[in-house]
N, C-alpha and C positions, 0 to 999 in steps of 0.2 A: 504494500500500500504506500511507505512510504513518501518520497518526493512527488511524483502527479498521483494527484488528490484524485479521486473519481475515476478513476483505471478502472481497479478493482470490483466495482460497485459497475460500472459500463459492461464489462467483463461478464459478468453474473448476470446482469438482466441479460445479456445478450440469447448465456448457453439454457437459460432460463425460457428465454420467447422459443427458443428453436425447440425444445422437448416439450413447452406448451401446444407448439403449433402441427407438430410430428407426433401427439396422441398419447403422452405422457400429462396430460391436464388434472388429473386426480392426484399424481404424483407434487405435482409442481405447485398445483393451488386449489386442491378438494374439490374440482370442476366449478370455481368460480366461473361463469361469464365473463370471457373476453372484454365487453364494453368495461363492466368495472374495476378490472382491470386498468381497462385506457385511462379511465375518471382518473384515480389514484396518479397515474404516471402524468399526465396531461398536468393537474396540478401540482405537482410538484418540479414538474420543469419549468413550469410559467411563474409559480410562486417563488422560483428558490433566490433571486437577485433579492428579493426583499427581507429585510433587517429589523429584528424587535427589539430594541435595548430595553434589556428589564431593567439597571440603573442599579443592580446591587450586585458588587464586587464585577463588574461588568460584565456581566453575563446578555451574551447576544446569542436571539435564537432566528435563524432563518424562517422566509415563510415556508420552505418546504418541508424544512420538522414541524414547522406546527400544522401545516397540514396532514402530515402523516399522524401524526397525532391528535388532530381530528379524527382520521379515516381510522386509527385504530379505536379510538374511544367508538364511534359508531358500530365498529366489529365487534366490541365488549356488549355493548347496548342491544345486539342483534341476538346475543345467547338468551335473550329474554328468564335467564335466574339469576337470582342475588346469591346464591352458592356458589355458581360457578362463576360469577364476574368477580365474587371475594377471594373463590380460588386464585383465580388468576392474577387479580390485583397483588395477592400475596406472592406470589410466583414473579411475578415482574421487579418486587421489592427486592424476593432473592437473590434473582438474575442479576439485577441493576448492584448489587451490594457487591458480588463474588467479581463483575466486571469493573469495580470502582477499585476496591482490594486489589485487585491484580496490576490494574493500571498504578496506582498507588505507588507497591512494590516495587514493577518495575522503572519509576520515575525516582525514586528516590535508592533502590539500590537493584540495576539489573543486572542480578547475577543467575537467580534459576529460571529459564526460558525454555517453554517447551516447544514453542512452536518457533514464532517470532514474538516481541515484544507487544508489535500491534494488532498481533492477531489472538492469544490466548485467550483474551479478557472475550473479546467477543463468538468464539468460540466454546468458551465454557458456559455463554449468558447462553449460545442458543442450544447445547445441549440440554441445558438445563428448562426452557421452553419446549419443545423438543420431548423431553423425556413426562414432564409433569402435565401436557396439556394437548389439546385431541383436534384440533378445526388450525386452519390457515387465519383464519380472523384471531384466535386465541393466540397464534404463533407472531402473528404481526402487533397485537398488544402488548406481549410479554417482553417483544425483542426493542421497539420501540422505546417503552420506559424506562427501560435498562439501558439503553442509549441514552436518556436522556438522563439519566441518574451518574452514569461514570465517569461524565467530564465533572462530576463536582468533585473529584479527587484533586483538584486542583485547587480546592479551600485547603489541603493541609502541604501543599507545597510551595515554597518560598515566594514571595509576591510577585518578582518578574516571571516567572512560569503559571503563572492564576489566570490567566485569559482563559474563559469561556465563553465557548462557540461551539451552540447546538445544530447541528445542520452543515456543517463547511463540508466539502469535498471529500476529505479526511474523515471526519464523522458516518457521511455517507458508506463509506467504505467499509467500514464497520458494522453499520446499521446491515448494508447485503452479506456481509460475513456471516453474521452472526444468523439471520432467517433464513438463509441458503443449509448452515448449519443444525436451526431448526427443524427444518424440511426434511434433512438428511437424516436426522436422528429421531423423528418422528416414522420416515418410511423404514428404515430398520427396524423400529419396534411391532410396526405395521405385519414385517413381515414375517417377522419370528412369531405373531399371536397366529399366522395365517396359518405356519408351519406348524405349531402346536395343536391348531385345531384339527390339522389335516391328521398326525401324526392320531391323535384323539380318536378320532371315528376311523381310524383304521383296528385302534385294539376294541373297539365298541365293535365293530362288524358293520358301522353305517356307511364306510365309503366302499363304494364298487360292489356292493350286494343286488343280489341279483331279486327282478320280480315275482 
């Protein structure tokens, strides 16, 4: 990710549209609809030049995080339960905590890296998306707030490195790491339940029995 900010994040959507489009849709985004899809990206390529200074400790958020963040608060809003939107809520604080920690760690002494520096924190946020939570609207909640939770690692690091920027290039990159990750570790799970169930109804006698 690195030096050009938005590679990474261009990259993903890219290998992303093409297994959407090539019949990998369930895989990719639960059989979302295409248009809504478009909505989503449409706004945030038109929003993203726009700036919101919150005015505390400088914290500027782009319009394209907050529209993502819109678009996920509506995805929370659409499980129509207060269970499952407090699971997730809780799930996002997780994510958002173990992704702040790491960033943290590695800003202030990177010596254990597993991956890359820039890539761990959002990696472990969407495993952990990923693992605790079941819809692409849930996966793009959990990974979002956690995005927007891990640049405040930069409240405990020395003033000239404390610029926070929700939305930059850089962020972005991040932000598709981390859901690309969730995706990944969601269809893994997916698939081991399939193979269990298969494995299931073979010692039952229910698969491949005859009429």
């Amino acid at each position: 990710m690195g030096m050009n900010g938005g590679i990474t994040a261009m990259w993903l959507l890219a290998m992303g549209g093409i297994l959407y489009l090539t019949g990998w849709q369930r895989q990719v985004a639960d059989d979302v609809p295409g248009w809504k899809i478009v909505v989503v990206l449409a706004g945030i390529v038109l929003l993203h030049h726009y700036r919101i200074p919150i005015g505390w400790r400088g914290i500027v958020v782009y319009g394209s995080a907050a529209w993502a963040m819109v678009c996920a608060l509506v995805a929370l809003a659409a499980s129509r339960s207060v269970t499952q939107s407090l699971f997730a809520s809780l799930c996002a604080l997780l994510s958002g905590t173990v992704w702040l920690w790491v960033r943290y760690m590695y800003e202030s002494d990177p010596v254990f890296v597993f991956l890359r520096p820039e890539l761990d924190g959002p990696v472990l946020a969407g495993f952990l998306a990923g693992m605790l939570t079941e819809t692409i609207g849930m996966h793009l909640f959990v990974v979002t707030a956690a995005a927007a939770i891990a640049p405040m690692a930069a409240f405990y690091l020395p003033a000239a490195a404390a610029r926070i920027e929700i939305g930059s290039l850089v962020w972005w990159d991040g932000m598709a790491v981390s859901l690309v990750g969730a995706r990944l570790t969601w269809n893994v799970k997916d698939g081991l339940r399939a193979i269990a169930k298969w494995l299931g109804e073979g010692r039952s006698g229910e698969r491949g029995g005859s009429v």
